[in-house]
Structure formats: C-alpha cells, structure tokens
C-alpha positions in Angstrom: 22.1 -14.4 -9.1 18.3 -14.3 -8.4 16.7 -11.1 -7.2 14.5 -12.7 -5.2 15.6 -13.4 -2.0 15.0 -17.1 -2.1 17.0 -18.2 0.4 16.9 -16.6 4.1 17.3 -17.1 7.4 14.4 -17.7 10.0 13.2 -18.9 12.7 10.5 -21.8 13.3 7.4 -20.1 14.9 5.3 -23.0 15.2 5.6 -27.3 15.1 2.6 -29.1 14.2 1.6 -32.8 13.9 0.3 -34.6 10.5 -2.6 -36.8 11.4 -1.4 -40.6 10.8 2.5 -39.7 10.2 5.0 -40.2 13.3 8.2 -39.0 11.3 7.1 -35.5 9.9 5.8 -33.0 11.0 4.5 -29.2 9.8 7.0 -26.2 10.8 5.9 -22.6 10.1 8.4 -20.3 8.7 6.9 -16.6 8.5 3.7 -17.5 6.8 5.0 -20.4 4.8 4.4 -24.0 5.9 7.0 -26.7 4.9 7.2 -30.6 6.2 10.1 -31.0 8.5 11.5 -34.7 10.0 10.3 -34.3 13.7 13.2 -35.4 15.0 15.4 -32.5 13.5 13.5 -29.4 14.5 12.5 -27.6 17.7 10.0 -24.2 17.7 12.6 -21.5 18.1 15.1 -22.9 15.8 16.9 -20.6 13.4 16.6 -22.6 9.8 17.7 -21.9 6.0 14.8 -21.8 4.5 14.9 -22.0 1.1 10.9 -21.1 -0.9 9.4 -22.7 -3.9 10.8 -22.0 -7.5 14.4 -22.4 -5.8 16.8 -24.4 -8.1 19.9 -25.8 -5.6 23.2 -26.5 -7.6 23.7 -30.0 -9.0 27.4 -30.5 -8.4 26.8 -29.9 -4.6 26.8 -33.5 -2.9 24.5 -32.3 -0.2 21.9 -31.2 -2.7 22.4 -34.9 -4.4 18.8 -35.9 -2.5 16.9 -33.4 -4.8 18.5 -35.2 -8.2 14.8 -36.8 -8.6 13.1 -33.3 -8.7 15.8 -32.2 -10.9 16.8 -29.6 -8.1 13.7 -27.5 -7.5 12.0 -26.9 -5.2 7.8 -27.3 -5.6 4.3 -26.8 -4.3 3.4 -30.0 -2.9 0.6 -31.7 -0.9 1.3 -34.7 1.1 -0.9 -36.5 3.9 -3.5 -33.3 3.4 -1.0 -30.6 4.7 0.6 -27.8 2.0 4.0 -27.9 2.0 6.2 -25.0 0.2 9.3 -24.9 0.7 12.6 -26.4 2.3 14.4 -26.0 5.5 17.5 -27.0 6.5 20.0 -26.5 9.9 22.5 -23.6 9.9 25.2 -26.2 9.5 24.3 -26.1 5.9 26.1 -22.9 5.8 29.8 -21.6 5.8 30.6 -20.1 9.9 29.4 -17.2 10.7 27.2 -14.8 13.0 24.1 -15.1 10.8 20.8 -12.8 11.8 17.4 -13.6 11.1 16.4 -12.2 7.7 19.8 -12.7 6.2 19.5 -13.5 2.6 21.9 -16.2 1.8 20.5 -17.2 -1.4 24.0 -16.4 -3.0 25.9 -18.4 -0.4 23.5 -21.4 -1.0 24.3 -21.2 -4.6 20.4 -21.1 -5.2 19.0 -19.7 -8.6 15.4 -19.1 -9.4 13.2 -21.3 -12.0 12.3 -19.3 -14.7 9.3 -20.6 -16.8 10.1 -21.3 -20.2 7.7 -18.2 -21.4 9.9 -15.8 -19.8 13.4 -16.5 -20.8 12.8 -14.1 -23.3 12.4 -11.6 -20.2 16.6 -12.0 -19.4 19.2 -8.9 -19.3 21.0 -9.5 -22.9 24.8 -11.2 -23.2 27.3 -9.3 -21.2 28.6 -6.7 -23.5 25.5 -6.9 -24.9 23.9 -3.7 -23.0 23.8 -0.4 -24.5 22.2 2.8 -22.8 19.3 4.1 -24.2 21.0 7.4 -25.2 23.4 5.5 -27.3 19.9 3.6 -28.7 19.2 6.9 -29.8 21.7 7.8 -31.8 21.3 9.0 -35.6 22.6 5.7 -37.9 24.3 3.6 -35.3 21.1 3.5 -33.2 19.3 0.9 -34.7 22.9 -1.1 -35.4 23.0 -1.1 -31.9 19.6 -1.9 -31.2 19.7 -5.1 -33.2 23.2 -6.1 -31.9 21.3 -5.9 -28.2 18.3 -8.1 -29.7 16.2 -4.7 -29.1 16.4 -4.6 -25.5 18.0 -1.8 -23.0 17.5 -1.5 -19.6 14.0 -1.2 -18.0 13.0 2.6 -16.8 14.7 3.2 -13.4 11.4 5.7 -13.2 9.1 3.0 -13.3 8.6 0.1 -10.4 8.8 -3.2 -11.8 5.8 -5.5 -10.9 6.8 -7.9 -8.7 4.3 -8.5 -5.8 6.1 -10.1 -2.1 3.9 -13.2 -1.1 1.6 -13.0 1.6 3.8 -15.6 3.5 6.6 -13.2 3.5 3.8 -10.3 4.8 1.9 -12.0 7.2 2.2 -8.7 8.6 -0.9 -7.2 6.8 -3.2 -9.9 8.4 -2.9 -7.3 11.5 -4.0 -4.3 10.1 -7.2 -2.7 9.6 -6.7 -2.0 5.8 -9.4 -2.2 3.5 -8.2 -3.6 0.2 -9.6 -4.5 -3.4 -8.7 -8.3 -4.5 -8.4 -8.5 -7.8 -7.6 -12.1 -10.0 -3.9 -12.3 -10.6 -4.0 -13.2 -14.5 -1.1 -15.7 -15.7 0.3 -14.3 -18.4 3.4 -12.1 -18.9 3.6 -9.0 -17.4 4.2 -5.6 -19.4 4.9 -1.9 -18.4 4.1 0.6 -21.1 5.1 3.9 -20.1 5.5 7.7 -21.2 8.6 10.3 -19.9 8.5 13.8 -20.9 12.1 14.9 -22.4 11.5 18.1 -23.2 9.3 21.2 -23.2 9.5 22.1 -26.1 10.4 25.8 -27.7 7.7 28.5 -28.0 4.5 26.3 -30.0 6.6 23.4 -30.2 4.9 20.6 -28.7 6.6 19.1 -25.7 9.0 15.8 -26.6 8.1 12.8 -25.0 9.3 9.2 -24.8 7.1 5.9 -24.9 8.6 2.9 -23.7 6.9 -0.8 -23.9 8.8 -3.4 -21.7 8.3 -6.8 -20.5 9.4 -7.3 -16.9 12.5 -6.7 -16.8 13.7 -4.9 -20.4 12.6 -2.5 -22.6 11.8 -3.9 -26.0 12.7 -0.6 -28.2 11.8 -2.8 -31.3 8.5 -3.3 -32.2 8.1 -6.5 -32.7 5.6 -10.0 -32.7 5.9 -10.2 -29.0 2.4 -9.8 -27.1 3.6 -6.5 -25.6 4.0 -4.5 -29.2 0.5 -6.0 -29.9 -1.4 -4.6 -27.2 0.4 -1.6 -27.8 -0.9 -0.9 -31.4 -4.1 -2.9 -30.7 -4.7 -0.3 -27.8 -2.8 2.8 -29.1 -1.2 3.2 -25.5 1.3 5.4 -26.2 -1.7 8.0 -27.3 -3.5 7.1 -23.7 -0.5 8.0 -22.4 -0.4 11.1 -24.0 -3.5 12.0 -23.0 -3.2 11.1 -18.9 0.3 12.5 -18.3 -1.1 16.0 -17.7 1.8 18.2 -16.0 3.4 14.7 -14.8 7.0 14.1 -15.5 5.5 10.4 -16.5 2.9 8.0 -16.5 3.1 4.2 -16.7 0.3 1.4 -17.5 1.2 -2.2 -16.3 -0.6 -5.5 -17.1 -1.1 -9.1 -18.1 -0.3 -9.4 -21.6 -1.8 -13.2 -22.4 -1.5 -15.0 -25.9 -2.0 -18.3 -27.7 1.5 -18.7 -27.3 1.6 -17.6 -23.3 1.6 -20.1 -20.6 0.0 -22.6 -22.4 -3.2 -20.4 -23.6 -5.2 -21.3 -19.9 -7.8 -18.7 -21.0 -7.9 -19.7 -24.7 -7.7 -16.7 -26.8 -7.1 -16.2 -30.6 -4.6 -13.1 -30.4 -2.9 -11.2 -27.7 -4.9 -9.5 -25.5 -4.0 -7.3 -22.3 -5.5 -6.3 -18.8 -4.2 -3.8 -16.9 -3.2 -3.8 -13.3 -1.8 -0.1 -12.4 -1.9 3.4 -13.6 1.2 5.0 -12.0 2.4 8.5 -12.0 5.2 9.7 -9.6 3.2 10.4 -6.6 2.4 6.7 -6.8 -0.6 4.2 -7.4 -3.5 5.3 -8.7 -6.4 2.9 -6.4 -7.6 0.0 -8.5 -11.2 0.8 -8.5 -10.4 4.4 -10.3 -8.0 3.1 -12.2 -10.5 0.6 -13.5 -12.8 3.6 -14.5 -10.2 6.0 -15.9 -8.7 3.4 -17.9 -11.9 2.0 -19.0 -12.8 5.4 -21.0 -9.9 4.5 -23.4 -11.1 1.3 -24.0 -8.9 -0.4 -22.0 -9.3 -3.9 -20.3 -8.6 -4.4 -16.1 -8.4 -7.1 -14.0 -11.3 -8.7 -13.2 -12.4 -7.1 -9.3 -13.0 -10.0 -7.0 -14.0 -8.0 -3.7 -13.7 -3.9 -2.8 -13.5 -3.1 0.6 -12.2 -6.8 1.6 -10.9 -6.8 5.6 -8.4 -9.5 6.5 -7.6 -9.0 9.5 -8.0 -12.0 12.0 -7.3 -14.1 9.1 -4.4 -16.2 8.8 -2.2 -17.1 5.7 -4.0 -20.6 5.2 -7.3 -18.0 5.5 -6.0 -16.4 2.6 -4.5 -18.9 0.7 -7.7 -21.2 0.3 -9.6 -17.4 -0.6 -7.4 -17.6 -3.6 -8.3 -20.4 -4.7 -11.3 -20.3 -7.7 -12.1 -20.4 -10.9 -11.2 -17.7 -12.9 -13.1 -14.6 -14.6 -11.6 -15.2 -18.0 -11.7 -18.5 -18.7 -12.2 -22.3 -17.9 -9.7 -22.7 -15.2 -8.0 -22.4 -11.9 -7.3 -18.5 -11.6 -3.1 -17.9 -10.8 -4.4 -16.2 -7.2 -5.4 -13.2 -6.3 -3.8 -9.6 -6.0 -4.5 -7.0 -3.0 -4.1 -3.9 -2.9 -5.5 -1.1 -0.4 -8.0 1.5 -1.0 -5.2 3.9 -1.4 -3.4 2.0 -4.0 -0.2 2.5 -2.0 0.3 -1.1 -0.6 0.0 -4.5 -2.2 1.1 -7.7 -1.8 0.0 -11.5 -3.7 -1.5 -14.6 -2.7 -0.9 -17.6 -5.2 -3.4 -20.2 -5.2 -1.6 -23.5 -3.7 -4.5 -25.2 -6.4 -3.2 -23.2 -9.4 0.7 -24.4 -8.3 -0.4 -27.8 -7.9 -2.3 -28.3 -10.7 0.2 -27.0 -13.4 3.4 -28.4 -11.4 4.5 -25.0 -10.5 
C-alpha cells in the first residue's frame, strides 16, 4: 500500500470548456486540473480522483481501458489544456457514506509508480527487518546487517522529505507568506543525521550516533551508493558533530545526484550532493541561513531562485508555469521548484508540468 494518498475523494469546483472540443471538457479538483467527458460531470459533483504516478490494478475489468498506458496514470497535454490526473463517479466504489477527503486509495486497489532509481529505496523482505539495537550488537550485528541487505528502519526523529503538491495546498495561494523558492533538484533524496546516546562519564566524550539514509531506510553499510559518497566526500558526520551543540540531534537532507541517477540530466562525473534542510528538533532551520551555515563547511545548497517571493493572488496554473525553467546545474528542464517560508516552518512543491512531460513522468 502507497503512503501517498493517491486516491481521494473530492468535489468538482469548477467545469471549463476546451476551445475546438465538444465532448471534453476541464474539471478542477482542489488545484489539479484533469479532462473529464462533459456529459458525465456537473460542478459540485463528488468524484474519485485518482492523481498522476497512480498504477490501477490490471486484473480489474473496469481498469481494462488503461491497458494501453500500462495502468498509470501520466502528465499529459491535449488540445493546449494540462491534464493530471483521473476522475471517476462514486459508483466506482464499494457502498458507503463516503466524505470528502476520504482516502480510498486502498479500496481502489491503487499503488504508486516508483522510478526505477528508487526501488533500491523499499522496506527489505518481510522478516527481513531488524531493529537497530539488534544492528548493534557485538558479532551478530553485522550478520544481521547483511541478512537485511544493510538497511533498518529510517529515524522516527527525523521527518522524511516528502513535499504535498501545490494542488493539494492551494491553500497557501491565500496567505500573505513570504517564501524562498528554491530549484527542486532530481536526483535521490538523502537524510544524514546525528542522535546523541549518551553523555558520557566524567571526561568522556559524549556518544553519538550518525545515520546516512535514503528516503525511506537507513543504509548502516557503507557502501557505493551516492549517499555513502557524499558522506565521506563531505565528512558529514564531522559537520554534524560540530552543529549539534546541546541538541538532542541534527539532520542534513539533500539531493544526492550521480552518473548513474535519473539518467545523469545534469551530467556529472561522480556523486555530488546539495542540501535542502538543516533540522534540529525545534524544527527547520530558514533556507537562506541554512545556505550560509552550511556553506562554511563546504557544503553545496540548492540553487535560490527568489527570497521574499509573495504568491498570493496567484493561482495553481500561476505557479505551475513559474516552475517551469531551465535549471541552475545543468542543460535542462529543472524538476520544479521548492517553497518554503521565511521561517522555514512551512513548505510545500510545485513540479514543473514541462519537466513531467518531457521525461514521460
């Protein structure tokens, strides 16, 4: 089962017409626009709709209409209008009293596409999942660790790094936050973070434990992968050291990107990283000072698009087309555009409809 709530159900704000075509029309869901028969939809209608990268079930003969996109659902442009997504009637669904905002992404049998890159990125084999105490242990440890393939369980401390979509926020359009857009890198996303264990005894030093993780698992064996590179290339878990203070822990996140990462868009020779986020457990640090302070260690961020951006009055197309560019690092479409607000405390992603398009995503 996805953790992304995929599937959900809504209600059709808004009915529009496509210049030249008398069959379809252009429904707004939230902030996501998807091409509906005009015949089969009203505005105030309470819809299944289902967003892009979901994968319906194969054996379902109702789904049997998707064969030809092999079940998933896409990015596409047709007759000039962006449509992303799928809706479909209540019907669709077993009875029931059904609210809007229900996720029924289980009941729809719906799974998420996961790019080929990341499949690395899923929980081991059941039975496969050891604590990280148990990790620990002397002798068995690393028996255990290479029975797991290296992985446990990503810090519960630590918040993972997936952003909601501006069409599922379109509430932020109506607020007067300032925020800093920065380019959302494509690459894979790492958390390297550092958890005090212990005080230590009179000079002891205190104990301390430095995790690197992808985004989902925490790789405790160093490895090839682009994660263990940056974290030698960069000596993170030193950084660390040095910015936890009197913090119970401190995380880094980032874009790791690689020759071998989604297809190399911003052709490097070796594994390189850009940071995102400096946490600690009172939150975010901003993006503009974590730019600086991580910058003194030598570290890379993502490249800052626009400080004190106001979006308010805009709408989600407004946004949308603002992610679209080229990008800082290299000769191609940028993934989109991350924003977060002055304070660092909210945040939310807008992925460039040209980017999806582009690279069939």
């Amino acid at each position: 089962m996805s953790e992304r709530k995929l599937a959900h159900i809504e209600k059709i704000d808004k009915i529009d017409p496509i210049e030249g075509k008398d069959r379809i029309v252009l429904a707004t869901v939230l902030g996501w626009t998807v091409i509906v028969q005009k015949s089969d939809y009203n505005v105030g209608d309470k819809v299944v709709f289902c967003e892009i990268d979901s994968i319906f079930p194969s054996d379902r003969p109702e789904f049997s209409f998707l064969e030809k996109s092999k079940y998933r659902i896409k990015t596409m442009k047709m007759a000039g209008v962006l449509s992303q997504g799928i809706c479909f009637p209540l019907s669709i669904l077993p009875e029931g009293n059904y609210k809007i905002g229900d996720d029924v992404t289980e009941l729809m049998g719906i799974t998420q596409y996961v790019r080929t890159m990341d499949k690395e990125d899923q929980p081991p084999e059941p039975g496969k999942k050891y604590p990280a105490w148990m990790l620990k242990l002397p002798f068995i440890g690393k028996r255990l660790m290479k029975s797991n393939k290296g992985y446990s369980e990503f810090p519960a401390f630590v918040p993972k790094t997936d952003e909601v979509r501006i069409q599922n926020a379109p509430q932020y359009l109506n607020t007067d936050i300032e925020w800093v857009a920065t380019e959302k890198v494509d690459g894979q996303s790492g958390t390297f973070a550092l958890e005090k264990t212990g005080k230590g005894f009179l000079r002891k030093k205190a104990k301390y434990d430095f995790a690197v993780c992808s985004r989902n698992l925490r790789k405790y064996v160093p490895d090839n992968s682009s994660y263990w590179y940056a974290a030698k290339k960069y000596d993170i878990e030193n950084v660390l050291r040095k910015l936890i203070g009197e913090n119970k822990w401190v995380a880094i996140q980032g874009e790791c990107i690689a020759p071998d990462v989604q297809g190399n868009k911003y052709k490097v020779s070796e594994p390189d990283l850009y940071c995102f986020n400096l946490i600690y457990p009172t939150g975010r640090v901003d993006s503009v000072k974590a730019k600086e302070i991580l910058g003194e260690y030598g570290l890379k961020f993502v490249p800052v698009i626009e400080t004190g951006k106001k979006l308010k009055g805009m709408s989600v197309g407004d946004v949308l087309a603002y992610s679209n560019g080229r990008s800082a690092l290299g000769d191609t479409p940028r993934e989109g555009i991350v924003f977060r607000s002055s304070d660092g405390q909210e945040s939310f992603k807008a992925v460039s409809p040209d980017f999806l398009i582009k690279y069939n995503e």
